[in-house]
N, C-alpha and C positions, 0 to 999 in steps of 0.2 A: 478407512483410507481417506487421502484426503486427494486435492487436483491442484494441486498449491505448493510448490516447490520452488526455488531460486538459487543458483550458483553462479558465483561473479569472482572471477580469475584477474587479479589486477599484477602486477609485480611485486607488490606490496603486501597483498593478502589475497586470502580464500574466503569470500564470505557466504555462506550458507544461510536461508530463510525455509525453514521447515517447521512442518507442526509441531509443537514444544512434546509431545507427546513421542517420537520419534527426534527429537535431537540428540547430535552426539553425545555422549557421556564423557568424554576424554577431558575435562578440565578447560577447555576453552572458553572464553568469553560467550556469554552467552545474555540475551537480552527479549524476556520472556513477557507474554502479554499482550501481543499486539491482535488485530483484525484486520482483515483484509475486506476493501471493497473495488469491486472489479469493477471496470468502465466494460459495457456490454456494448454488443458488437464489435466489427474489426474496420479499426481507426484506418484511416488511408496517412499514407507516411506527407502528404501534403497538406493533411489540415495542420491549422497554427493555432497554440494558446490550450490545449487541453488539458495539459497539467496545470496550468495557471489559471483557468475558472474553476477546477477541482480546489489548489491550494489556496488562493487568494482568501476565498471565504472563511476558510478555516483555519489558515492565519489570524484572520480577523477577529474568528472566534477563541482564539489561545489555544488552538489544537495543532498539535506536532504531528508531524507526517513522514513516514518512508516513500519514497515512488518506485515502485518496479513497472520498467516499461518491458513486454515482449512484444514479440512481431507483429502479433495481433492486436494487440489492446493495456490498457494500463491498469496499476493496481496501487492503488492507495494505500496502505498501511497506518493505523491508529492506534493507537495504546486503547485496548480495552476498556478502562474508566472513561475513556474522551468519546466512546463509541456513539453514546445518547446524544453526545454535542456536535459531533460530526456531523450526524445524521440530520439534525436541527438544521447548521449552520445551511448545508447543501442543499437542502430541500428550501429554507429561506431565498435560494439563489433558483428557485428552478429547478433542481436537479432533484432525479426520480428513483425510486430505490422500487426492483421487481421482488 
């Protein structure tokens, strides 16, 4: 099993983020590979800039990123292969991985 789930209801579309292991099989677009890193703890809705000291770095480092934000806390998304570089770039900035 996994703790890692996302469904976003727009007008436009259904977008589902599930473990590729459990993705639908129906022929839908499907975009398979990514990892997820979660911001630990629960973010109060008044801090500013948290996605943006997450992304910046890794923009910088040429790494593409999904954001899933819930209530609690945020979640970063990387392609797999960029995972080593993520990981690098974040921690070059300070940021700690448990």
């Amino acid at each position: 099993t996994t703790d890692f789930f996302a469904v976003v209801r727009t007008s436009d579309e259904l977008s589902l983020v599930t473990p590729e292991a459990i993705a639908p099989a129906s022929g839908e677009t499907c975009e398979p590979g990514w990892r997820a890193i979660k911001v630990e703890g629960t973010l109060d809705f008044a801090l500013v800039g948290i996605l943006a000291a997450l992304a910046t770095p890794l923009a910088t480092a040429g790494v593409s990123i999904f954001a899933v934000s819930t209530f609690d806390t945020d979640y970063i998304l990387v392609k797999e292969s960029q995972l080593s570089d993520a990981i690098a770039a974040l921690q070059s900035h300070g940021h700690t991985f448990a």
